[in-house]
PyMOL Python script that loads the backbone (N, CA, C, O; Angstrom):
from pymol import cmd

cmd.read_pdbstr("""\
ATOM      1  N   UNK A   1       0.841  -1.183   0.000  1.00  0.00           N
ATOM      2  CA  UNK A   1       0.000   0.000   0.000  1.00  0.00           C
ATOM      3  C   UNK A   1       0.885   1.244   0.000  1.00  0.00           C
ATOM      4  O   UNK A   1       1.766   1.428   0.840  1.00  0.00           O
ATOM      5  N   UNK A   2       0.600   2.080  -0.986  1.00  0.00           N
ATOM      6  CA  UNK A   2       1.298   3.380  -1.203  1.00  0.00           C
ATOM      7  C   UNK A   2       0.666   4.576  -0.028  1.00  0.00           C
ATOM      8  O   UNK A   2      -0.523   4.863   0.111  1.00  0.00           O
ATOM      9  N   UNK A   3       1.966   5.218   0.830  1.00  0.00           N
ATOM     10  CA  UNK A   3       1.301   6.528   1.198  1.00  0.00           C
ATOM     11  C   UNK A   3       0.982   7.555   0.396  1.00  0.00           C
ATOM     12  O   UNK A   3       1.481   7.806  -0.701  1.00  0.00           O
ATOM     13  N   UNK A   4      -0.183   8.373   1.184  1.00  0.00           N
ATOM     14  CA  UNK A   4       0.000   9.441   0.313  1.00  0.00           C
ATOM     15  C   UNK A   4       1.022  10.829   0.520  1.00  0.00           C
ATOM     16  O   UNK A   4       1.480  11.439   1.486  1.00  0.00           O
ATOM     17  N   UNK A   5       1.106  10.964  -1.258  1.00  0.00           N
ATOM     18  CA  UNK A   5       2.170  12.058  -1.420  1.00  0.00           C
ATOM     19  C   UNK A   5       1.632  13.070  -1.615  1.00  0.00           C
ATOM     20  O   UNK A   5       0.508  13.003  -2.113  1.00  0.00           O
ATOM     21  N   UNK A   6       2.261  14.537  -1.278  1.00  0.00           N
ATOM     22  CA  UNK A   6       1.683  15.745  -1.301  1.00  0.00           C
ATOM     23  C   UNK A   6       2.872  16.342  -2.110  1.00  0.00           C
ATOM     24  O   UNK A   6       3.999  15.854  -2.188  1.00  0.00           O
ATOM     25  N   UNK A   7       2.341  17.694  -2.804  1.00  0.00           N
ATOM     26  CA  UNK A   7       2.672  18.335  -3.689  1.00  0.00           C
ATOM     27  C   UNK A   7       3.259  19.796  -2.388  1.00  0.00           C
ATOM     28  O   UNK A   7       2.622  20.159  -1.399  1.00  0.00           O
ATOM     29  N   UNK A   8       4.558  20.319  -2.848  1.00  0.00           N
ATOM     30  CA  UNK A   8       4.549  21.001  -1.931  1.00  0.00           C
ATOM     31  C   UNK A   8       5.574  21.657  -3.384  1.00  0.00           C
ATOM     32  O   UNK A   8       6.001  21.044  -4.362  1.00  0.00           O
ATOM     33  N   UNK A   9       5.723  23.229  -2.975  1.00  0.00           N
ATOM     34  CA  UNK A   9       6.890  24.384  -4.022  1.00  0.00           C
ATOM     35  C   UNK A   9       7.344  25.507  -2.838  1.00  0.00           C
ATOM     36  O   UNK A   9       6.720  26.344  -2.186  1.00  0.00           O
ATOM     37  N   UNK A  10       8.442  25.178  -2.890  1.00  0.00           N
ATOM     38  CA  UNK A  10       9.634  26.025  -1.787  1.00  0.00           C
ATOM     39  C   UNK A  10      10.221  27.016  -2.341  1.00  0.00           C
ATOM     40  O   UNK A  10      10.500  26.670  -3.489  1.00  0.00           O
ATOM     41  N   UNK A  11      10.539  28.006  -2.154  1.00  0.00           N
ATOM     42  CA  UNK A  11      11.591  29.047  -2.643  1.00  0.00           C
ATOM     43  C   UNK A  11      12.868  28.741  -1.325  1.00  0.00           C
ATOM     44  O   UNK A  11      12.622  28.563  -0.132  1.00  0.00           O
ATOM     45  N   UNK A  12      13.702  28.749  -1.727  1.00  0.00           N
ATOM     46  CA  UNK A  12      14.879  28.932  -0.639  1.00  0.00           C
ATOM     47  C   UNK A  12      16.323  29.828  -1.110  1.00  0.00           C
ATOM     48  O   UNK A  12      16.782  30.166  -2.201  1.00  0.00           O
ATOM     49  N   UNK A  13      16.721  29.995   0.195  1.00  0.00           N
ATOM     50  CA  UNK A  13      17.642  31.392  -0.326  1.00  0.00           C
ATOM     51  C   UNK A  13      19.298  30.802   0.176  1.00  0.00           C
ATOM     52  O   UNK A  13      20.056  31.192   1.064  1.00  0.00           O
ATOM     53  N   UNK A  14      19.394  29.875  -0.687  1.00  0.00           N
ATOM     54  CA  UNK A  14      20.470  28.827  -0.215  1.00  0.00           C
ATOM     55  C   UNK A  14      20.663  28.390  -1.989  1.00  0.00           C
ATOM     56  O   UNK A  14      19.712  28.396  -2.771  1.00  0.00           O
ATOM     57  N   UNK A  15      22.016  28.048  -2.357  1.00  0.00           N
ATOM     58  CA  UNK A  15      22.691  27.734  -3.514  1.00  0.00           C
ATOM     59  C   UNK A  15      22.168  26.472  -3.748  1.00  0.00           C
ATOM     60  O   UNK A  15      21.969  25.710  -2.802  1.00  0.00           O
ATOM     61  N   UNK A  16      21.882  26.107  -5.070  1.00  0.00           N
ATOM     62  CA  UNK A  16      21.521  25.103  -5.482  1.00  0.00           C
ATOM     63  C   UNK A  16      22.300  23.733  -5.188  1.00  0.00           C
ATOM     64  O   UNK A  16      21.767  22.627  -5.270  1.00  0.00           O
ATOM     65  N   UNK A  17      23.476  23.934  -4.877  1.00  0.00           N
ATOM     66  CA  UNK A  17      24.317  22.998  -4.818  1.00  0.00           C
ATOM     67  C   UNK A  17      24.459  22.435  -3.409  1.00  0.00           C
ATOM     68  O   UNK A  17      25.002  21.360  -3.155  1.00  0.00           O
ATOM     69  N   UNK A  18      23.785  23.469  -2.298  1.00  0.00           N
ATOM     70  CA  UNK A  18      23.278  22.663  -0.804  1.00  0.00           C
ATOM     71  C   UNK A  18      21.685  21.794  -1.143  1.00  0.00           C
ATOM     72  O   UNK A  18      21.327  20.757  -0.582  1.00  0.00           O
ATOM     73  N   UNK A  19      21.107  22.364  -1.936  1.00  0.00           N
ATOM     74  CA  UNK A  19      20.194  21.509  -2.149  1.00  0.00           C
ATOM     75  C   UNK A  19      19.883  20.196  -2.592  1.00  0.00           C
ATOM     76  O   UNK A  19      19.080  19.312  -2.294  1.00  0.00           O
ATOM     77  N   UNK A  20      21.002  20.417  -3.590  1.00  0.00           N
ATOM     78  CA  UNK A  20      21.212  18.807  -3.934  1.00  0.00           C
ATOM     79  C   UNK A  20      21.901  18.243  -3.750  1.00  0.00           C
ATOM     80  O   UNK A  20      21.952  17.460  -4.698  1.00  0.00           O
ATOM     81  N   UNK A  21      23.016  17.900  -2.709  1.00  0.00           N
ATOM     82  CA  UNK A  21      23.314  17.184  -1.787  1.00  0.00           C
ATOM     83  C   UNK A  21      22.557  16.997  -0.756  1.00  0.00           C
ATOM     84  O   UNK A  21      22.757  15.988  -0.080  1.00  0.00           O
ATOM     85  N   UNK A  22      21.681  17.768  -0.450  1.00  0.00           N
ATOM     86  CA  UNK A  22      20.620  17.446   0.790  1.00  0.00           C
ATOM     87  C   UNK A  22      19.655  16.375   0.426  1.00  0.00           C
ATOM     88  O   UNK A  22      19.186  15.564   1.224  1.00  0.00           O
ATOM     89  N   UNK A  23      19.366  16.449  -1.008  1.00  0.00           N
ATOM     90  CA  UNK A  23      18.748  15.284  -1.819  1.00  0.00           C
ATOM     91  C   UNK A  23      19.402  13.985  -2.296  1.00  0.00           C
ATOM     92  O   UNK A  23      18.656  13.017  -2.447  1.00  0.00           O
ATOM     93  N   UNK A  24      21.098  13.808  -2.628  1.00  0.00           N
ATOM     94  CA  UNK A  24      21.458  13.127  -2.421  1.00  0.00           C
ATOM     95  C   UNK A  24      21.980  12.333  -1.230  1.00  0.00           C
ATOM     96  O   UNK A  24      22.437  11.210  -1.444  1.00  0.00           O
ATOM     97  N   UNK A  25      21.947  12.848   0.065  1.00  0.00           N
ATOM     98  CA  UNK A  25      22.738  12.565   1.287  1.00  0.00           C
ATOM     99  C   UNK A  25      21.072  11.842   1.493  1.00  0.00           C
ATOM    100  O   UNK A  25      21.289  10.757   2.033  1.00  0.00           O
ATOM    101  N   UNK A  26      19.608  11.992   1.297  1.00  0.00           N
ATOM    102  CA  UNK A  26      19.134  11.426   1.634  1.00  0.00           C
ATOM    103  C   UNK A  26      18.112  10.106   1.082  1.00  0.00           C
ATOM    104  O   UNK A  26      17.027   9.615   1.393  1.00  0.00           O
ATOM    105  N   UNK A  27      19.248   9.871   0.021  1.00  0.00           N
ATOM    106  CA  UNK A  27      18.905   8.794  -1.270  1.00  0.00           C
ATOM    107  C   UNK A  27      18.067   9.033  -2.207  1.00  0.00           C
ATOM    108  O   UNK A  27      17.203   8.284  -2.662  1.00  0.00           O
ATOM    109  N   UNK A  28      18.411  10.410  -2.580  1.00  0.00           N
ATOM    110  CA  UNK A  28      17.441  10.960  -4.075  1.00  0.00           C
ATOM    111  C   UNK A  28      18.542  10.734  -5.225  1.00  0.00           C
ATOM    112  O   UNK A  28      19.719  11.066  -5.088  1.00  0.00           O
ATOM    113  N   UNK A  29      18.120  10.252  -6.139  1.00  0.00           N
ATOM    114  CA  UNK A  29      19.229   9.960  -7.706  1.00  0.00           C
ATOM    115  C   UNK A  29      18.946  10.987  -8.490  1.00  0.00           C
ATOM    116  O   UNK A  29      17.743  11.214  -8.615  1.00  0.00           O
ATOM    117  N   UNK A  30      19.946  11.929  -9.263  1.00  0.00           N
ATOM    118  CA  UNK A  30      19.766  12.872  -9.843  1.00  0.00           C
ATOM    119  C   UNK A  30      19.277  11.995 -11.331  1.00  0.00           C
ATOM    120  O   UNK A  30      20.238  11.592 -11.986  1.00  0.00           O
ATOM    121  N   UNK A  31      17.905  11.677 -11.897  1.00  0.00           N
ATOM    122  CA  UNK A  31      17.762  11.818 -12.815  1.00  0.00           C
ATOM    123  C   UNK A  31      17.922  12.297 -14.460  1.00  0.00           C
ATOM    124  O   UNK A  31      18.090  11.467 -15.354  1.00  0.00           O
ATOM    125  N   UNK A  32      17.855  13.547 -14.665  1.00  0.00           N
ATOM    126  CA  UNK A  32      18.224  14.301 -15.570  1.00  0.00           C
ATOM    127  C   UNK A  32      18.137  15.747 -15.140  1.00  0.00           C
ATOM    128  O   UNK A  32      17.668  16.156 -14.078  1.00  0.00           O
ATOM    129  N   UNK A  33      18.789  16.640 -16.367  1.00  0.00           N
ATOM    130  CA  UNK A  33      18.783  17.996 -15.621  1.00  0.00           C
ATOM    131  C   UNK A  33      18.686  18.504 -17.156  1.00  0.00           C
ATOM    132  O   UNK A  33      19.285  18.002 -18.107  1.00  0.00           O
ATOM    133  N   UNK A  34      17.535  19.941 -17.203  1.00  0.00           N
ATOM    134  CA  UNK A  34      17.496  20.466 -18.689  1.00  0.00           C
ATOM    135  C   UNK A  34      17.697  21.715 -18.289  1.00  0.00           C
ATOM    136  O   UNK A  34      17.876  22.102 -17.134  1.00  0.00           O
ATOM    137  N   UNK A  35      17.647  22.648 -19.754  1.00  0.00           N
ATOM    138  CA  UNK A  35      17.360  24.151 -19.742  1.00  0.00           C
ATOM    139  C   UNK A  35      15.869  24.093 -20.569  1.00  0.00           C
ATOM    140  O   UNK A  35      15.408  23.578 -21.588  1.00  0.00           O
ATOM    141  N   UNK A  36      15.355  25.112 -19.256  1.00  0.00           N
ATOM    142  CA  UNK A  36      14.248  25.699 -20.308  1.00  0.00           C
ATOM    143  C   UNK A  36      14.133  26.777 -20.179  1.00  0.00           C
ATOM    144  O   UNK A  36      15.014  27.425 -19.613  1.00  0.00           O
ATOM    145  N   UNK A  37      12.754  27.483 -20.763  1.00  0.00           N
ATOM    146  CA  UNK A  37      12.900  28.500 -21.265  1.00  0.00           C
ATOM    147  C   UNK A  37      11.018  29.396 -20.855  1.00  0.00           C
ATOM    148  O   UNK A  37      10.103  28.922 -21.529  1.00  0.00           O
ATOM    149  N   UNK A  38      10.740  30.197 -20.153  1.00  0.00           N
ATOM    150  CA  UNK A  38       9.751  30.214 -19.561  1.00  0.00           C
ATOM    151  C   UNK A  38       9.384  31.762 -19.243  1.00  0.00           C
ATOM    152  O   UNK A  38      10.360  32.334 -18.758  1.00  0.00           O
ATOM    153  N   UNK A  39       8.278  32.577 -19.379  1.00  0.00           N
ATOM    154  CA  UNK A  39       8.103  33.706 -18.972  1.00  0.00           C
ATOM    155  C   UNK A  39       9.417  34.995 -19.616  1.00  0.00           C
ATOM    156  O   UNK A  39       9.418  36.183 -19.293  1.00  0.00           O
ATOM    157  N   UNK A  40      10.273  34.425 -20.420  1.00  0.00           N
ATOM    158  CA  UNK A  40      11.346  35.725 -20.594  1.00  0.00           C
ATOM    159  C   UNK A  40      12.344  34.698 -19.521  1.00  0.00           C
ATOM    160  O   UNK A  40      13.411  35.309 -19.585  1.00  0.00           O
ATOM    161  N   UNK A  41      12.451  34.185 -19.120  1.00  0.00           N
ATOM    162  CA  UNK A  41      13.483  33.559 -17.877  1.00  0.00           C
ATOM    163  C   UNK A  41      14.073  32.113 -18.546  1.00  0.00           C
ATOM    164  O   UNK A  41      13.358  31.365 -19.213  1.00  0.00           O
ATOM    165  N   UNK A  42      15.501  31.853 -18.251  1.00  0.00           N
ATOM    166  CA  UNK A  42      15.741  30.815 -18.462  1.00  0.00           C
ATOM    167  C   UNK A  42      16.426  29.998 -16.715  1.00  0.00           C
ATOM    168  O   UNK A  42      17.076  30.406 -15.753  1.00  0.00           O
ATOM    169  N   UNK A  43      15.636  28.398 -17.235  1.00  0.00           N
ATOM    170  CA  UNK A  43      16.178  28.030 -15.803  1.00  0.00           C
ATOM    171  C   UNK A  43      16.634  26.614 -16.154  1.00  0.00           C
ATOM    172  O   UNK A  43      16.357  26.115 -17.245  1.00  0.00           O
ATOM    173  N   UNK A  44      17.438  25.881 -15.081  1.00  0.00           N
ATOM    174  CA  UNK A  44      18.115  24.924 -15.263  1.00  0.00           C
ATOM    175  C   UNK A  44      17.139  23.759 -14.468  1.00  0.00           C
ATOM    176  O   UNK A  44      16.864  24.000 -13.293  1.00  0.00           O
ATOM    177  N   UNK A  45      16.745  22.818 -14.930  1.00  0.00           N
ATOM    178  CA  UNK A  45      15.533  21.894 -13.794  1.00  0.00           C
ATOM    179  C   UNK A  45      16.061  20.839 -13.747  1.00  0.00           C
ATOM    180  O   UNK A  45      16.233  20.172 -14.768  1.00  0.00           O
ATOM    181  N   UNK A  46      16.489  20.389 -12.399  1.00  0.00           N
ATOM    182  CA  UNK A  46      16.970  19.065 -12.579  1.00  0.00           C
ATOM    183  C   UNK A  46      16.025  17.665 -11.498  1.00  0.00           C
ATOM    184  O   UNK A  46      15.717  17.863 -10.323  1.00  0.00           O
ATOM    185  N   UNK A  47      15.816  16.752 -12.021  1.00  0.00           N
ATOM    186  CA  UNK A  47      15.020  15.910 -11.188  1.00  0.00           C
ATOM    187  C   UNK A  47      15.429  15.039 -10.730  1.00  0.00           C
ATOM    188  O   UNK A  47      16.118  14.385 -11.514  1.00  0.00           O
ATOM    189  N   UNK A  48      15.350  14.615  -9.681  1.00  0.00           N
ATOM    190  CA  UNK A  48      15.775  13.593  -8.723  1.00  0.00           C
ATOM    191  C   UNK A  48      14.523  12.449  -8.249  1.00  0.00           C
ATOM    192  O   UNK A  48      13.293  12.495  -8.226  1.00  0.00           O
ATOM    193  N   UNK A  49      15.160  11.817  -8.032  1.00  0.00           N
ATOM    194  CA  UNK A  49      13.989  10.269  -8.024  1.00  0.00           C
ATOM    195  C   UNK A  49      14.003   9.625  -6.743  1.00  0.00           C
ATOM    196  O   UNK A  49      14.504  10.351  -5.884  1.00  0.00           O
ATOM    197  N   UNK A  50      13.673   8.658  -6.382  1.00  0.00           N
ATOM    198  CA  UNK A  50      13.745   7.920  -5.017  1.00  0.00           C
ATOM    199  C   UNK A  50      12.748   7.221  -4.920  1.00  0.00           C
ATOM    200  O   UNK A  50      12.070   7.583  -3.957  1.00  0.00           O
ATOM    201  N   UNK A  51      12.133   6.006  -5.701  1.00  0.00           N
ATOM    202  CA  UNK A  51      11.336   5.250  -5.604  1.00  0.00           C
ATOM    203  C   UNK A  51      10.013   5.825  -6.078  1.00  0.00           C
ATOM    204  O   UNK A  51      10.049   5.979  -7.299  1.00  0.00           O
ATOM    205  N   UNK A  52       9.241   6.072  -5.720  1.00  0.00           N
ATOM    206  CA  UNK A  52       7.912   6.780  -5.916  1.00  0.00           C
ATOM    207  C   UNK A  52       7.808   8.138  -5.942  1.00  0.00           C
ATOM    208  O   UNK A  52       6.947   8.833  -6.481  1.00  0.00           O
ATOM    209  N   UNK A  53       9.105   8.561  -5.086  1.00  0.00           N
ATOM    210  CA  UNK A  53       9.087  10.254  -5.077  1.00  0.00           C
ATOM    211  C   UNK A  53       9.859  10.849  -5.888  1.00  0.00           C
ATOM    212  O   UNK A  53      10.953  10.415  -6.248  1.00  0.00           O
ATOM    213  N   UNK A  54       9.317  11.958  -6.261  1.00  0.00           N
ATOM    214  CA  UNK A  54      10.109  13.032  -7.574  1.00  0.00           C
ATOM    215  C   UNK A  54      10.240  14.296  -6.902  1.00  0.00           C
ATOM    216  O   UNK A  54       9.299  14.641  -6.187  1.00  0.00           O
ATOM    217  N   UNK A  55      11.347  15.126  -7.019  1.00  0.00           N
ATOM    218  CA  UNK A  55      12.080  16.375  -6.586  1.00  0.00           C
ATOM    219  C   UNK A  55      12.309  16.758  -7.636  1.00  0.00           C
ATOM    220  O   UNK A  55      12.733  16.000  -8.509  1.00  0.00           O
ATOM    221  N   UNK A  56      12.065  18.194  -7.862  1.00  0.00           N
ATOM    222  CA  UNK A  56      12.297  19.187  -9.273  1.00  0.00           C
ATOM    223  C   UNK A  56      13.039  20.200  -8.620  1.00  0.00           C
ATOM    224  O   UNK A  56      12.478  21.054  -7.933  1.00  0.00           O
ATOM    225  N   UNK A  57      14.518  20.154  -8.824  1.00  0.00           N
ATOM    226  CA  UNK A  57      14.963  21.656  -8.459  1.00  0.00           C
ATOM    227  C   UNK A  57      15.233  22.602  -9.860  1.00  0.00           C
ATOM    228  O   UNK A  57      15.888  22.163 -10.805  1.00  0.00           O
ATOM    229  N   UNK A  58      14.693  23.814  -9.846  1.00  0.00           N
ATOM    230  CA  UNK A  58      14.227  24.866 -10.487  1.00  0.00           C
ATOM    231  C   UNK A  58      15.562  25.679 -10.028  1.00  0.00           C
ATOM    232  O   UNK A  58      15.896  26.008  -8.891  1.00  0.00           O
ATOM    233  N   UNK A  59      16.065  25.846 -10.981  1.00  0.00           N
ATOM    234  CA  UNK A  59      17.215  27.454 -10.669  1.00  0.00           C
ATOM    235  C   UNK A  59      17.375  28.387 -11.811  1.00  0.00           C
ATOM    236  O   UNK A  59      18.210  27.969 -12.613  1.00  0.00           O
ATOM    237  N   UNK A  60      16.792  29.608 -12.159  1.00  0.00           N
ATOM    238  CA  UNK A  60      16.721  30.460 -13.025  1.00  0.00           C
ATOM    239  C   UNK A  60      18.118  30.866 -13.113  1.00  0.00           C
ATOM    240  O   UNK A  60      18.804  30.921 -12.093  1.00  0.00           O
ATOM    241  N   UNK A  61      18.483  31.091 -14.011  1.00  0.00           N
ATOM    242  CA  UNK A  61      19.772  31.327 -14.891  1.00  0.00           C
ATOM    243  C   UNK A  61      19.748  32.445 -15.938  1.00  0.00           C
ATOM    244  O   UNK A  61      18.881  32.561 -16.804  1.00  0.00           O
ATOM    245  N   UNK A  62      20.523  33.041 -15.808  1.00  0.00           N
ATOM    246  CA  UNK A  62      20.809  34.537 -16.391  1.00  0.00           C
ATOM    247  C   UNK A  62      21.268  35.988 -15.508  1.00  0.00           C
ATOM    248  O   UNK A  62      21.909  36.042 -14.458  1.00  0.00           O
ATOM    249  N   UNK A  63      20.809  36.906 -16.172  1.00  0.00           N
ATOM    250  CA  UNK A  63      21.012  38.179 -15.404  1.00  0.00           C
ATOM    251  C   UNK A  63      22.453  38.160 -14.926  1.00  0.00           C
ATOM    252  O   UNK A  63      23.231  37.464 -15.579  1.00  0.00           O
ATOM    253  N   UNK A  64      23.039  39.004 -13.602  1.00  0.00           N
ATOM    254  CA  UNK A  64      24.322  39.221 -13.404  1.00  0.00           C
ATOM    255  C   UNK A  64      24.654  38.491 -12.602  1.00  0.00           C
ATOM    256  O   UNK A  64      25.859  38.442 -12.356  1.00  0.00           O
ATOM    257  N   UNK A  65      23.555  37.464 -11.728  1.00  0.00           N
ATOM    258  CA  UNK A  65      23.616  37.087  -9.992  1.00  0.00           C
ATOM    259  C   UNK A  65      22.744  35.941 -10.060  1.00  0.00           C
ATOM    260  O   UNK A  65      21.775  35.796 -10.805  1.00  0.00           O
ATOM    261  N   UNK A  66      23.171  35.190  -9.246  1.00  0.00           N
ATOM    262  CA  UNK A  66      22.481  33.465  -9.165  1.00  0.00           C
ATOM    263  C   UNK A  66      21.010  33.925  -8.528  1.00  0.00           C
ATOM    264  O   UNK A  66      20.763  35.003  -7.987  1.00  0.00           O
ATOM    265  N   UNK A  67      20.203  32.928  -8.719  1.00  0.00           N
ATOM    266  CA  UNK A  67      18.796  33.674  -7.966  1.00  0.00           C
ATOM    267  C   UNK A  67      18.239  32.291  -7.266  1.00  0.00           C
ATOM    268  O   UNK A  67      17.714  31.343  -7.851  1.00  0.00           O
ATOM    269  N   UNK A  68      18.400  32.380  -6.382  1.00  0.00           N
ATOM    270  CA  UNK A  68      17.441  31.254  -5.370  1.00  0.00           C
ATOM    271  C   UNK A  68      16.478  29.946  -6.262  1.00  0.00           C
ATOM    272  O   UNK A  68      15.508  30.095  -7.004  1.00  0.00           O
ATOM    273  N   UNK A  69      17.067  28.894  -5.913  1.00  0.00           N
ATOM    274  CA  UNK A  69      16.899  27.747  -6.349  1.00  0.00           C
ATOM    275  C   UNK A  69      14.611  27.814  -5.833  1.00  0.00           C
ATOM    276  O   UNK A  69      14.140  28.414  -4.867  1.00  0.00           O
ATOM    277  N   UNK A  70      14.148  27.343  -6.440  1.00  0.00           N
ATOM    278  CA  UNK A  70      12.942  26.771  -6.236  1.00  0.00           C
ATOM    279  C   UNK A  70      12.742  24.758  -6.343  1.00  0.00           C
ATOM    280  O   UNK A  70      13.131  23.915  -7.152  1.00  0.00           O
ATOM    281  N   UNK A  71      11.955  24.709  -5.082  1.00  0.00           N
ATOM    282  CA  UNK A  71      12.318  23.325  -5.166  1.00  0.00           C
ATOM    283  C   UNK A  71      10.820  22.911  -5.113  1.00  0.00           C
ATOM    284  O   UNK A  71      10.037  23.361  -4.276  1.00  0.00           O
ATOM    285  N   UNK A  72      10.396  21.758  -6.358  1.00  0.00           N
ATOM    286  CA  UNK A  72       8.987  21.269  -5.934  1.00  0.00           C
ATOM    287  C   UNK A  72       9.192  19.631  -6.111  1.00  0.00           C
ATOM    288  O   UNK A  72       9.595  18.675  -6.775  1.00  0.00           O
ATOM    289  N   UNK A  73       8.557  20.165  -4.926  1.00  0.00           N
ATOM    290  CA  UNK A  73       8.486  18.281  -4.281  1.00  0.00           C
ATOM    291  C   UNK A  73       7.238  17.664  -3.875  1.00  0.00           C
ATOM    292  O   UNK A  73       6.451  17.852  -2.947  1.00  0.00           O
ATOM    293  N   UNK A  74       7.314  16.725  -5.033  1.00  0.00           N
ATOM    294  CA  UNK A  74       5.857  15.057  -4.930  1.00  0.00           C
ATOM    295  C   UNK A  74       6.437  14.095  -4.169  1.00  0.00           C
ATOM    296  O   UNK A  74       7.207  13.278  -4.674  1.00  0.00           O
ATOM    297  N   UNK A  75       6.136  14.093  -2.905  1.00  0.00           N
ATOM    298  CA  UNK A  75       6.694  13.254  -2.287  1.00  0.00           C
ATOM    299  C   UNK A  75       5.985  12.582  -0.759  1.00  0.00           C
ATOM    300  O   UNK A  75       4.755  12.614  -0.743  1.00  0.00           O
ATOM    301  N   UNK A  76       6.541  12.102   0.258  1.00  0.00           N
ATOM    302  CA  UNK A  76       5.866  11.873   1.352  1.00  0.00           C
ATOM    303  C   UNK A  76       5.856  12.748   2.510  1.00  0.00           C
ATOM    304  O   UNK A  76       6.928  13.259   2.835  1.00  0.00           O
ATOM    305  N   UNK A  77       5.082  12.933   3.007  1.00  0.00           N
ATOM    306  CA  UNK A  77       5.243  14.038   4.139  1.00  0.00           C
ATOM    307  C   UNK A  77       6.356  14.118   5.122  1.00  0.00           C
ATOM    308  O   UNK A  77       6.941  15.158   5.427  1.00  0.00           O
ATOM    309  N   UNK A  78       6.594  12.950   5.585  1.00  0.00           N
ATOM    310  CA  UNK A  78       8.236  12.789   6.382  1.00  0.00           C
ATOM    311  C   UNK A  78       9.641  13.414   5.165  1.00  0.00           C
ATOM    312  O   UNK A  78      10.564  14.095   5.614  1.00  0.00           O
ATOM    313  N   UNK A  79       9.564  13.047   3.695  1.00  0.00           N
ATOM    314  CA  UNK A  79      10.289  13.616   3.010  1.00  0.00           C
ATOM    315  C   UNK A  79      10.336  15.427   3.154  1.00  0.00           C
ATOM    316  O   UNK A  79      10.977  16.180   3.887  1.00  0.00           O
ATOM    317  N   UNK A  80       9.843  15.537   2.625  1.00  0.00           N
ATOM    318  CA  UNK A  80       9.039  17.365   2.910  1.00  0.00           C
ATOM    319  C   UNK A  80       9.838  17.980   3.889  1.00  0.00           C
ATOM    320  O   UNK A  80      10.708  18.850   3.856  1.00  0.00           O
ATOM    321  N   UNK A  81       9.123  17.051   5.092  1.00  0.00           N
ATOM    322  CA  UNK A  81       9.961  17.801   6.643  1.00  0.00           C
ATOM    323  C   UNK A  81      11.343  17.207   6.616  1.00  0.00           C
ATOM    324  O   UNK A  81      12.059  17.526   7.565  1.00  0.00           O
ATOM    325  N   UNK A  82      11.726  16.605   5.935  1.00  0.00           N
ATOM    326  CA  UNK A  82      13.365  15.958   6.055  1.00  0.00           C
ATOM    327  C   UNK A  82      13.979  17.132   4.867  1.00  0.00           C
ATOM    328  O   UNK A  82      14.905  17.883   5.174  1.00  0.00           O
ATOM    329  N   UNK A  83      13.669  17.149   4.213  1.00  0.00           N
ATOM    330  CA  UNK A  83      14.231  17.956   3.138  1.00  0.00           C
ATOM    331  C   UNK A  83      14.111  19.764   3.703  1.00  0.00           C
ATOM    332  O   UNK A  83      15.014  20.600   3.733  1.00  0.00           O
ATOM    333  N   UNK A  84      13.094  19.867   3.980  1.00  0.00           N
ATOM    334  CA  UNK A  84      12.660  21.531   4.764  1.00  0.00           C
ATOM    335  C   UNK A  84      13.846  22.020   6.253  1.00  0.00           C
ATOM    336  O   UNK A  84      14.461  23.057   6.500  1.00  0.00           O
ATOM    337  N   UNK A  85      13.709  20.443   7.098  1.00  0.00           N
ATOM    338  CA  UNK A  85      14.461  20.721   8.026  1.00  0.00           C
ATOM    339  C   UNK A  85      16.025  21.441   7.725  1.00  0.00           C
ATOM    340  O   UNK A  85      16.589  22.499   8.004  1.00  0.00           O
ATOM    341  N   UNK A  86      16.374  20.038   6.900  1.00  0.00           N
ATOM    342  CA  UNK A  86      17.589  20.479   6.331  1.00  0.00           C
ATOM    343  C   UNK A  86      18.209  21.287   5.986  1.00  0.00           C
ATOM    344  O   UNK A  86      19.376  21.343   6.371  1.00  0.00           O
ATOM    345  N   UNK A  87      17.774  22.084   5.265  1.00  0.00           N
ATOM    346  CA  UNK A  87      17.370  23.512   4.511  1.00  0.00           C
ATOM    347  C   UNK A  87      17.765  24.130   5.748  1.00  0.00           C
ATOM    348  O   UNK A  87      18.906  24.507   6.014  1.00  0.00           O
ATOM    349  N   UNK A  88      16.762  24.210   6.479  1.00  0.00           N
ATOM    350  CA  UNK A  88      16.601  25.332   7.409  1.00  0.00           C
ATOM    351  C   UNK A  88      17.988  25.112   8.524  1.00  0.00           C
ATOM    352  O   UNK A  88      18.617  26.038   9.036  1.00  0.00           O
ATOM    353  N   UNK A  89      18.121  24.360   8.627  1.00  0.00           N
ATOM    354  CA  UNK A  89      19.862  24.223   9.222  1.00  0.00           C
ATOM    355  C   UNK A  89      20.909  24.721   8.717  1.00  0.00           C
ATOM    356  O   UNK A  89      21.796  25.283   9.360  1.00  0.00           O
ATOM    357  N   UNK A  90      20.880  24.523   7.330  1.00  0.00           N
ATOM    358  CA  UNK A  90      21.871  25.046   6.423  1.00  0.00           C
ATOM    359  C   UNK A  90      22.061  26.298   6.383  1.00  0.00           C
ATOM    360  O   UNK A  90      23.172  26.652   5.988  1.00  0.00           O
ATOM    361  N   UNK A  91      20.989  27.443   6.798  1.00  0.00           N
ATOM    362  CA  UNK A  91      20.871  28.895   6.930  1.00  0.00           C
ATOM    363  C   UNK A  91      21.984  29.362   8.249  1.00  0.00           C
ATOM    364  O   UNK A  91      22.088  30.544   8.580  1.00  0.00           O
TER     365      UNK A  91
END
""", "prot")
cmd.dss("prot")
cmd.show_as("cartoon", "prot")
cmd.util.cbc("prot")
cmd.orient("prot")
């Protein structure tokens, strides 16, 4: 029996590159990673996997200055708060 997963979208003000080690340190596989192209904005999306759960980290790319990673996560509620906690330590 599958739990249920919730849809959750984070902004965080932390480098993309604490983020995804926070996703790999807690057995997420980096999937693939693209550029797209959206609103006038270009961003880099890369997805990470872990059985049933999917992580999208979102990092807009351009301009003069890195801009805060966005992270949306389908996943389980203990994930969420494992991934959020984390985060919030890292500050």
């Amino acid at each position: 029996m599958l739990s249920e997963k919730k849809l959750k979208s984070v902004s965080v003000f932390l480098p993309e590159e604490i983020v995804c080690e926070t996703l790999e340190r807690i057995g997420f596989l980096e999937s693939e990673a693209v550029f797209t192209s959206s609103d006038g904005k270009f961003w880099k999306r890369t997805l990470y996997i872990r059985d049933e759960e999917i992580i999208s980290v979102s990092e807009e790319i351009g301009d003069y200055w890195p801009k805060d990673p966005i992270i949306s996560i389908c996943g389980l509620s203990k994930t969420i708060k494992a991934i959020l906690g984390d985060l919030d330590a890292s500050l």
